[in-house]
C-alpha positions in Angstrom: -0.9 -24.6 30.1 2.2 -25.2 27.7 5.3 -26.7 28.9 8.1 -24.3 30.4 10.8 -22.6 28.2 14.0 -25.1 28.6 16.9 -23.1 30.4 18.7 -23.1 27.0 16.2 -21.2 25.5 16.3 -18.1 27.9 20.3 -17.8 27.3 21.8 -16.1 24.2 25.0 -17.0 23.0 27.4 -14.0 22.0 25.8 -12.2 18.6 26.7 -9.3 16.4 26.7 -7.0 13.1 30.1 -7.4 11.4 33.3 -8.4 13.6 31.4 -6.6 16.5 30.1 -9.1 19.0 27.5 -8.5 21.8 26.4 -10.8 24.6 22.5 -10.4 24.5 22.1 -11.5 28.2 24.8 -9.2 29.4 22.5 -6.0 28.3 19.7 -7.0 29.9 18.2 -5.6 32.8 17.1 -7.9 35.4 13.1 -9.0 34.4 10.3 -8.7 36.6 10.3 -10.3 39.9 8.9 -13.9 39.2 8.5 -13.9 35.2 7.8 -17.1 33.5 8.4 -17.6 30.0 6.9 -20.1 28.2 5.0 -21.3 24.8 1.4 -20.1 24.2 -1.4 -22.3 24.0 -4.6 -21.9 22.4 -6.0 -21.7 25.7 -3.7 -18.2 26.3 -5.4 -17.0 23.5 -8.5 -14.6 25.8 -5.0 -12.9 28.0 -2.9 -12.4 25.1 -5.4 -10.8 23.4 -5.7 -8.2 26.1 -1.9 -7.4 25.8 -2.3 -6.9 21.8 -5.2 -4.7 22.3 -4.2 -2.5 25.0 -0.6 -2.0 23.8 -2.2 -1.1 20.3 -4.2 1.7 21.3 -1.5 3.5 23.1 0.5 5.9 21.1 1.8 6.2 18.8 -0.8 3.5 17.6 -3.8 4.1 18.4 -5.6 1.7 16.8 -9.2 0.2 18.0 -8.7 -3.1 16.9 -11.7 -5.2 16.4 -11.3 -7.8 19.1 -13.1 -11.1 17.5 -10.5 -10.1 14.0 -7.8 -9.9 16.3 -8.3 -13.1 18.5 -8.4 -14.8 14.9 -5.6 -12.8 14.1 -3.3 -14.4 17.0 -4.6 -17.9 16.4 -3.4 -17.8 12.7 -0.4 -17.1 13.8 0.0 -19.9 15.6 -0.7 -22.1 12.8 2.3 -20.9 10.9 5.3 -23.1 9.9 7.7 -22.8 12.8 6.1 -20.2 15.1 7.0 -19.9 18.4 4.6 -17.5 20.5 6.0 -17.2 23.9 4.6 -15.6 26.5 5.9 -13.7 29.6 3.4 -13.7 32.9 4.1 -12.8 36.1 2.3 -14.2 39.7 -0.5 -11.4 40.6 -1.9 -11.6 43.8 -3.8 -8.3 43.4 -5.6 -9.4 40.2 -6.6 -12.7 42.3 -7.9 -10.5 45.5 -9.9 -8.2 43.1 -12.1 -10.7 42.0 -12.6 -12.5 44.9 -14.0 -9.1 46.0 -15.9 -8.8 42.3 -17.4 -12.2 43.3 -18.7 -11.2 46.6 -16.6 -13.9 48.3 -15.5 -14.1 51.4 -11.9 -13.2 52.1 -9.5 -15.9 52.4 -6.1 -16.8 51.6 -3.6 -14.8 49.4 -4.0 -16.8 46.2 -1.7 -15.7 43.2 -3.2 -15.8 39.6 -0.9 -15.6 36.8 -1.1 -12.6 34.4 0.0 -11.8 31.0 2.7 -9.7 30.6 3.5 -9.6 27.0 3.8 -11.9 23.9 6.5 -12.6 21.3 5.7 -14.1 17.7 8.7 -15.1 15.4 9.2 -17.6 12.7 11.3 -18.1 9.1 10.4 -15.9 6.4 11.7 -15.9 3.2 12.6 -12.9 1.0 9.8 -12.4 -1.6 7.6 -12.2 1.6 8.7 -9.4 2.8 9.3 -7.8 -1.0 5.3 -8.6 -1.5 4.7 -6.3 2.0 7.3 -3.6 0.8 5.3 -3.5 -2.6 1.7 -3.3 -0.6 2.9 -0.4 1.4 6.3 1.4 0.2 7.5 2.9 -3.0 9.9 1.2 -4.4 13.8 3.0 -4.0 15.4 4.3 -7.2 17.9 1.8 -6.5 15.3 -1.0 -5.6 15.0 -2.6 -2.4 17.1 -3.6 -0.1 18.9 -6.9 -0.4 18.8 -8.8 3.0 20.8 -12.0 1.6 20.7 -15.8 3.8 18.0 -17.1 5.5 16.0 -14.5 7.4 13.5 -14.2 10.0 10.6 -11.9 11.2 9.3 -10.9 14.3 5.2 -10.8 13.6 4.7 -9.0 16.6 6.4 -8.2 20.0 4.0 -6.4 22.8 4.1 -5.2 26.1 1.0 -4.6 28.5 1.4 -0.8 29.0 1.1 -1.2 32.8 4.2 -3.8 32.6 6.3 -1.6 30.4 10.3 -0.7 31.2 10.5 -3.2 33.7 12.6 -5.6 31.1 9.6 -7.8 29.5 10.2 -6.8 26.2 14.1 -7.0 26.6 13.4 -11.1 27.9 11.1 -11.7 25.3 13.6 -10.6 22.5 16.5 -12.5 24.0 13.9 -15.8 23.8 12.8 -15.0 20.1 16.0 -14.2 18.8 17.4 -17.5 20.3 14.3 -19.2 19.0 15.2 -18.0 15.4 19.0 -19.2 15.6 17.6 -22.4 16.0 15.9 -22.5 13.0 19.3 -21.1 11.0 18.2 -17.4 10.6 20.7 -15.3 9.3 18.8 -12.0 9.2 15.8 -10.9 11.9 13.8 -8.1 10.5 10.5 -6.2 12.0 8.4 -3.6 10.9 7.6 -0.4 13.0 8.0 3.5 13.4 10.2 6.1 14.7 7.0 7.4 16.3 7.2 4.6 18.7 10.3 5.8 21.0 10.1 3.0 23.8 9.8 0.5 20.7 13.2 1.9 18.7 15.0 2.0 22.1 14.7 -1.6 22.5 15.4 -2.3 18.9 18.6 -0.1 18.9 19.2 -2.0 21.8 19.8 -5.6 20.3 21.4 -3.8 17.2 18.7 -3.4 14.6 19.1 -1.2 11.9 16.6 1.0 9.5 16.1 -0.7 6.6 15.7 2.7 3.5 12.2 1.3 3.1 9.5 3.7 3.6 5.6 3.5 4.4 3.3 5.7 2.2 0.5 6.4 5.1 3.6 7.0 7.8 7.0 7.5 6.1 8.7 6.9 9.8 7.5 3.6 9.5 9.4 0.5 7.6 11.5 -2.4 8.4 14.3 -2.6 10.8 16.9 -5.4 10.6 19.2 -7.2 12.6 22.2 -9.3 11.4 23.0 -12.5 13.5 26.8 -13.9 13.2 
């Protein structure tokens, strides 16, 4: 189990686009009754795996992602230069009763088990990174792409157990990585998604992301969304 997220990691200073400024925490809705944040471990690995699968197959995704890829996947990520992959969980006793039951135990106790609400993965990126994706995926604008100047950050993935969804998770978790970023000197957040994904854009519109005029061959709704941090 990794160490607890320090206090000053769950609080946002103010933050904006332009001279318009925006206190992070102050948008927030209040987070699920007894969520923890804190760093992922190897050991998280198996639970956060369940998050990335299940929220991938909803809509607008779809996808049946390969679980074995995808567990390797997660732990790459975690090798990257200055990751931080924070998890939210919550206390379960439900989950904890459940198996008892599975187990053919006895009952006993309420015992609360902790369970995976959703993960956050953020680090640095620079430039030419995200150019090389743009070039994979996108045609090129007449005018070329976008210029996202000063050191800039990306969020490799954000996800949200659809059974935990609306109930703030994502909203804490995006207050954590965006602080997380500021402390490396990031200038410029950007993440990749599509319009298709409507709980998704809310929360991005949300903190103040913008479309970036990049888009995807396979689903033109799809592309880059960016955020500016004062």
């Amino acid at each position: 189990m990794g160490p607890a997220l320090p206090r000053s990691s769950l609080i946002s200073v103010p933050w904006g686009r332009g001279t318009r400024y925006v206190n992070i925490m102050a948008h927030m809705t209040p987070p699920p009754a007894g969520l923890t944040l804190r760093d992922a471990t190897e050991s998280d690995v198996p639970a956060i795996l369940r998050v990335y699968l299940d929220a991938y197959a909803q809509p607008p995704w779809n996808e049946q992602n390969d679980p074995t890829r995808s567990a390797d996947y997660l732990r790459w990520l975690m090798t990257q230069p200055d990751m931080s992959l924070v998890m939210a969980s919550a206390q379960d006793m439900q989950d904890a009763q459940d198996q008892d039951a599975h187990d053919g135990n006895p009952a006993g106790p309420a015992q609360l088990t902790p369970v995976v609400l959703g993960f956050a993965a953020v680090s640095p990126r620079p430039y030419d990174h995200f150019v090389k994706d743009w070039n994979r995926m996108a045609d090129r604008p007449s005018d070329g792409w976008p210029a996202v100047p000063g050191k800039l950050g990306y969020v490799w993935e954000i996800a949200v157990h659809p059974n935990a969804q609306r109930r703030g998770t994502g909203r804490a978790l995006m207050t954590v990585a965006i602080g997380r970023l500021r402390s490396h000197g990031v200038e410029r957040l950007l993440l990749r998604s599509s319009e298709r994904a409507d709980a998704a854009i809310a929360l991005y519109r949300h903190f103040g992301f913008e479309r970036l005029p990049v888009r995807e061959r396979v689903d033109p709704l799809a592309g880059p969304w960016m955020l500016t941090l004062p």
